[in-house]
N, C-alpha and C positions, 0 to 999 in steps of 0.2 A: 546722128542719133547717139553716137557714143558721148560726144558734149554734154547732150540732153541725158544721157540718165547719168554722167559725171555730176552734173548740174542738182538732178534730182536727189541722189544718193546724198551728196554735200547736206543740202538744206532739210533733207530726212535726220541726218544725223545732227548736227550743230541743235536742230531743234528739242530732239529727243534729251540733248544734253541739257538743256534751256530748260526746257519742261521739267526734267529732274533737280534740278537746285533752285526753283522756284516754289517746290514742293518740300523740299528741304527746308529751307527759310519759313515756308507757313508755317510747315509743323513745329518748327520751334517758336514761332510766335504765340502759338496756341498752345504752348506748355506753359505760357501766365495763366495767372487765375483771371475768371472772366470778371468784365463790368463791362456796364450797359452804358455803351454813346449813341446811341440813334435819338436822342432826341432833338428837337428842333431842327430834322433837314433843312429847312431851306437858310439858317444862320449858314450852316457847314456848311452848304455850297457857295455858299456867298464867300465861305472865309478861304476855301480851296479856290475858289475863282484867283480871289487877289493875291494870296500869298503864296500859292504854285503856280498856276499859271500866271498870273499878272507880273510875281517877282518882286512885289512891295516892299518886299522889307531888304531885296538884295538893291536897290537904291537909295538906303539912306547911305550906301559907301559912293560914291557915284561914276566914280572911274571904271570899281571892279565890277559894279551893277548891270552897268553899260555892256563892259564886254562880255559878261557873264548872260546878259540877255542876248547877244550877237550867238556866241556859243550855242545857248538854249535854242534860240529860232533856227538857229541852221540844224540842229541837229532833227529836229521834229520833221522842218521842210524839207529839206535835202533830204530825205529818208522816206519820202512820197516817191523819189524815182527809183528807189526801191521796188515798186513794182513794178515799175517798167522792167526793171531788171529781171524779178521773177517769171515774170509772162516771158520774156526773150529766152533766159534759159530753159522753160521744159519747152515753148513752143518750136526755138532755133529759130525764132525771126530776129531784126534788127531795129530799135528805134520803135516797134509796133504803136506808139501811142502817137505817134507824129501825125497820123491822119485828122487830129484834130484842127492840124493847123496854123494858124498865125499863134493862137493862145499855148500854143508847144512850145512856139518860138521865145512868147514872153517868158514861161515857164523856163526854160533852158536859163535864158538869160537870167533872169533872176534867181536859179540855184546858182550860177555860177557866182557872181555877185556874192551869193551868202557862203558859198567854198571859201571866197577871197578875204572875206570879213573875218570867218571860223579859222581861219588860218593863221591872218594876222592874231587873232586875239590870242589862240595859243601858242604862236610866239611870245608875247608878249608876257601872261602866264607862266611858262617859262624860263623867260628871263629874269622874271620877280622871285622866282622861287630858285633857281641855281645863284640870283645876286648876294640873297641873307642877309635882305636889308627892312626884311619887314617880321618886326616879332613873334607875331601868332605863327607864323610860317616856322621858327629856330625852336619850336620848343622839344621836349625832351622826349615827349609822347610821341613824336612823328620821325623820332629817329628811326633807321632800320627801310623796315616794310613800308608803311606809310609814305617818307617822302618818296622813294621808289616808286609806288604804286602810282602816288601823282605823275609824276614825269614819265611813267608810260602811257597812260592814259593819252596826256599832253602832245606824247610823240606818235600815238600812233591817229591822234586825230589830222594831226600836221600831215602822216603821209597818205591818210583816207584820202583826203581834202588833195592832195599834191597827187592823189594815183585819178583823181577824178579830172581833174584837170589835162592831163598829160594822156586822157583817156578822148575827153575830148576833142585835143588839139591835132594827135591823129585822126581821129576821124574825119574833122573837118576837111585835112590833107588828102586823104583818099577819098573826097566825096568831090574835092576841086578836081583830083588826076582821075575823077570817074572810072574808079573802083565799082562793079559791078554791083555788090552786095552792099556798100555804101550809098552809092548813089540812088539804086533802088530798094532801097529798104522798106516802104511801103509807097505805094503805086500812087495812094490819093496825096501825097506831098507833091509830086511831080505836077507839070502844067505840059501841055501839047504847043512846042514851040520849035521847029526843026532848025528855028536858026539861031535857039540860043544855044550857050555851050556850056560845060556841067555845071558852072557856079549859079547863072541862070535858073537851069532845069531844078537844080535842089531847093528843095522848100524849107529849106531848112536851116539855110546857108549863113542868115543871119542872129544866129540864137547863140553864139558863143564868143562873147563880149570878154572874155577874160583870157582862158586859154588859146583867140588867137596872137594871142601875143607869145606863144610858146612855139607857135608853128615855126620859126626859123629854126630849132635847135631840131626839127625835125625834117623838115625839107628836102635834106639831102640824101637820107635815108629810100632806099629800092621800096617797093610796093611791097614785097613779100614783108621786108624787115617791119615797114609802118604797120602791114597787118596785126604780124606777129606783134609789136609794140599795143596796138590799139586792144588786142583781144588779152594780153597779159598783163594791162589796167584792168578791161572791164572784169575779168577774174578775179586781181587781186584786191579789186573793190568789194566784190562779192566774197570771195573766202574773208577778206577783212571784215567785212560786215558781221559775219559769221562768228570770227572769232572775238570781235567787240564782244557782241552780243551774247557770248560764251563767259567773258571777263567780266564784264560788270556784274554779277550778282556778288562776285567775289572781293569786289572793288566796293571802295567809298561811292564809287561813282552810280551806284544802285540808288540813289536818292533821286537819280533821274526817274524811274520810276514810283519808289516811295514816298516822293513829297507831297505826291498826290492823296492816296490813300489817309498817309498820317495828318497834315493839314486839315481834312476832313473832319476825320474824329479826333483832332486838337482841343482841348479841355476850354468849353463857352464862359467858364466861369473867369472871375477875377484873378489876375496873377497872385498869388500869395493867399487867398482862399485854403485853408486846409479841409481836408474830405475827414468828416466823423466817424471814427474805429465806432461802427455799429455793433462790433462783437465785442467791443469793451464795454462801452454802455450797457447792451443786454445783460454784461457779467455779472455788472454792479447791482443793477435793479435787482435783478435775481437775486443778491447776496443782502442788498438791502431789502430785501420781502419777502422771505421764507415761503410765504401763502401767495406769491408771484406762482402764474402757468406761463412755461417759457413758448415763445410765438409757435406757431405748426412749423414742423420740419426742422425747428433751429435745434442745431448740432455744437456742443463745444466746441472752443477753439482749439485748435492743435498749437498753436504757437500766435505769435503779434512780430509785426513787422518781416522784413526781408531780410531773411538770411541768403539766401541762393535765390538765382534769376528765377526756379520756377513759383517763388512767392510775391514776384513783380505779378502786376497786371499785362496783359497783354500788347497792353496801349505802350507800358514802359518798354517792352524788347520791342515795337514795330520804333520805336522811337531808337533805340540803339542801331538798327538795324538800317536809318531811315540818315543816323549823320553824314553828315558831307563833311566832318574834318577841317572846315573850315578856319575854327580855332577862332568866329565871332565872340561866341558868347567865353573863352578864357579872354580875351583882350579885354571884354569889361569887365570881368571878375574883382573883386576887391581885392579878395582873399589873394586872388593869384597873381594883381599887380603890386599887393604889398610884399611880394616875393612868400607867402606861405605854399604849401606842397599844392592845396588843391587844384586841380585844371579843371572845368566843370567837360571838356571836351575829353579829357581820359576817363573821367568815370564812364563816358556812351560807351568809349572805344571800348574798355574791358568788360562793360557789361555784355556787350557786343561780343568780345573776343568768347565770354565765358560760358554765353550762350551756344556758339559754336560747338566750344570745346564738349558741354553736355550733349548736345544735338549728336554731336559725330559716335560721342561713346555709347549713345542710345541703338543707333544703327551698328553697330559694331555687336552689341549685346545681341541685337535680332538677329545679326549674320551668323552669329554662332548658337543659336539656339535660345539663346538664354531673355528672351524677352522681358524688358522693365515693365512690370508692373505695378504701380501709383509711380509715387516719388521716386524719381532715379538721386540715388548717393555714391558718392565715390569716394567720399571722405574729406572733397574740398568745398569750396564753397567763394563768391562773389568778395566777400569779406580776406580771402586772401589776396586777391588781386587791389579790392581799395582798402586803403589803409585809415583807421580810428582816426589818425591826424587828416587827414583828407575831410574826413567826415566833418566833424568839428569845428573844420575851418570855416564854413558854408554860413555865412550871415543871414540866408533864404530869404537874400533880397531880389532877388529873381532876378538882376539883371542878364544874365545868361538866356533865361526864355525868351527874355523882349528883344535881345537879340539877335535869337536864333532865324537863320530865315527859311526854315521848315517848321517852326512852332517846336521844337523839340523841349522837355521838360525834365532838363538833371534835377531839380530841385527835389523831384519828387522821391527820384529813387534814392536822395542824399536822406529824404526825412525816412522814406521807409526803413532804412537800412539802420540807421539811429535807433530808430523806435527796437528795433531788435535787440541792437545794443544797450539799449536801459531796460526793456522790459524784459527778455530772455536770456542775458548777461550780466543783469545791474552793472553794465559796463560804462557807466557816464563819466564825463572828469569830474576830478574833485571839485570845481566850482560849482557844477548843477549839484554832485551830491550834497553839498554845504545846502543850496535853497531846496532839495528836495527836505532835509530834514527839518531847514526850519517851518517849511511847509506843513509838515506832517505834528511838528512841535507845538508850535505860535501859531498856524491856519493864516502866515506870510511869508512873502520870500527872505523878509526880515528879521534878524535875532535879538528882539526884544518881547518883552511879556506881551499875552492876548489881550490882558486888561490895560493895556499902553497901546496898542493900536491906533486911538484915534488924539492921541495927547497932540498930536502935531498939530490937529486944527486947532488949538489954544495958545499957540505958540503968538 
């Protein structure tokens, strides 16, 4: 009993934590301004099918797709015996789901199998990432926390995978020396056979294709030690679970959950489509028709484009919130292969980061009384973090989106953030302000007379 509510108390807490910084993350998703994606469900499913679940676009690399899809399916499968695990600790039985049988048996066998794959592949991950032989992996953005944050991830999947195994392999041992509690763990695995002897009697005996190749390093361990060995896997599988599952919201690795959602409500339209400032048009009419009635309910604008995350759309922070760090979409970047500042991957990370940073000082404001009401300011702003040369750089040739293999959309928040900087900074460089004025001059981007405009087709 004391197991069981050590057991209980654990996954009470781990979850309460879980719950808490899930809620955390909404709330700050929902400090963009709203826009409406619910249309056409059945595109969005189709596109979430293939591009989160399916992984379509993590194989057009094909090495890292592969074992990227190895990773992915074991993490999903192998995390079904997850429940086995829950039922055994508040119940204090052993194995309870084994009554179903031979298909337990295939089941075992085949988590084991994808332990062994998940494994190799984060080795392998690993060793591409401590080698420094692949670009997007060296750059400047993922110094520090980032690459760290990788290589934990990476190490504590290796020893999930390595405590599950080593969990198994004891057990297998104490079910061969029939171990009482091993060997009977549930009643319907067993067969009525008085002349066979425990390996026989166990129904179970051949479900573990991988970790019995571990069993010599255990063999020669007493019954007591193999216990204690078998019961301080299955625990620090489950505390590990736990604390995973505590880590990843905080981690890049939250896209495991995210890619679903954002893929979803991923923009159906054409890449490079620009969405029409309907508060700029309504302005102009208005100003162009004096004897204009402006629509019901419409409100002046407070301001045009983004200056701080909470003038992103909603869409844009699940999108920040939603990178995987990957560094696909800088690898194609123009801008950022012809060695200019922009990374289209550090604008997510800081929009990401800057979000946080608002989120946390919002809750901090509540704990002491002083709750934001509208617009929380602090005096900084997204604009400190990406810099006018970053901005600028951005050709919005989108290849970064078609790269991305969660649909994520830098582009967007590069133009938003622009549009700030010309229309509520007249902050453009001097090249656009050159064609804004001959714009405004000549009614072209060119400086010459309006009445020479079309002298070139005579030419």
């Amino acid at each position: 009993m004391i197991a069981q509510i050590l057991f209980a108390v654990a996954l009470l807490v781990g979850t309460y934590f879980f719950v808490g910084r899930v809620r955390f993350i909404r709330r700050n998703i929902l400090l963009g301004r709203d826009v409406d994606l619910s249309d056409n469900p059945a595109a969005r499913w189709k596109q979430m099918a293939l591009v989160a679940m399916g992984q379509s676009k993590m194989v057009k690399r094909p090495l890292a797709g592969i074992m990227h899809i190895l990773v992915y399916l074991g993490f999903v499968l192998i995390n079904i015996e997850v429940l086995e695990i829950l039922i055994d600790g508040l119940a204090g039985t052993h194995r309870v789901l084994s009554f179903i049988g031979p298909f337990y048996n295939l089941a075992i066998g085949f988590f084991e199998w994808l332990a062994l794959g998940v494994l190799l592949a984060c080795v392998v991950f690993l060793i591409r990432r401590l080698a420094g032989t692949i670009p997007r992996l060296n750059k400047p953005e993922l110094k520090g926390w980032p690459q760290k944050d990788a290589l934990i991830i990476l190490g504590v999947e290796i020893i999930l995978m390595s405590a599950l195994l080593v969990m198994n392999a004891s057990d297998k041992t104490l079910q061969e020396r029939g171990s009482a509690h091993y060997l009977n763990a549930e009643a319907a695995m067993h067969v009525e056979c008085p002349d066979c002897g425990p390996v026989e009697a166990g129904g179970y005996m051949g479900s573990f294709p991988v970790s019995q190749y571990l069993q010599p390093l255990v063999s020669g361990m007493s019954e007591e030690a193999l216990v204690a060995l078998e019961r301080g896997a299955w625990w620090f599988h489950f505390l590990g679970i736990l604390a995973f599952l505590n880590y990843v919201p905080y981690s890049k690795h939250w896209h495991i959950i995210m890619a679903f959602p954002n893929t979803y409500y991923a923009s159906l339209k054409p890449k490079g489509e620009f969405d029409n400032m309907s508060s700029v048009t309504t302005e102009i009419n208005l100003m162009m028709d004096p004897s204009a009635t402006p629509p019901e309910g419409y409100e002046p604008p407070t301001g045009f484009g983004a200056k701080d995350v909470q003038d992103l759309s909603w869409k844009n922070l699940m999108d920040a919130y939603t990178c995987t760090e990957c560094g696909r979409c800088s690898s194609v970047c123009p801008a950022n292969l012809t060695g200019k500042k922009l990374s289209p991957r550090k604008v997510m990370m800081d929009t990401r980061d800057r979000l946080e940073e608002v989120g946390t000082a919002i809750d901090a404001a509540a704990k002491a009384g002083q709750a934001v009401q509208g617009r929380f300011e602090d005096g900084m702003s997204l604009h400190d973090r990406i810099s006018a040369e970053e901005l600028w750089a951005c050709t919005t040739c989108n290849a970064c989106a078609e790269a991305c293999p969660v649909n994520i959309n830098p582009v967007d928040i590069i133009v938003q953030m622009r549009q700030y900087k010309v229309m509520e900074e007249s902050a453009a460089p001097s090249e656009l302000n050159n064609m804004f004025s001959n714009l405004e001059n000549n009614g072209a981007p060119w400086q010459f007379n309006q009445m020479a405009k079309a002298d070139w087709t005579q030419a």
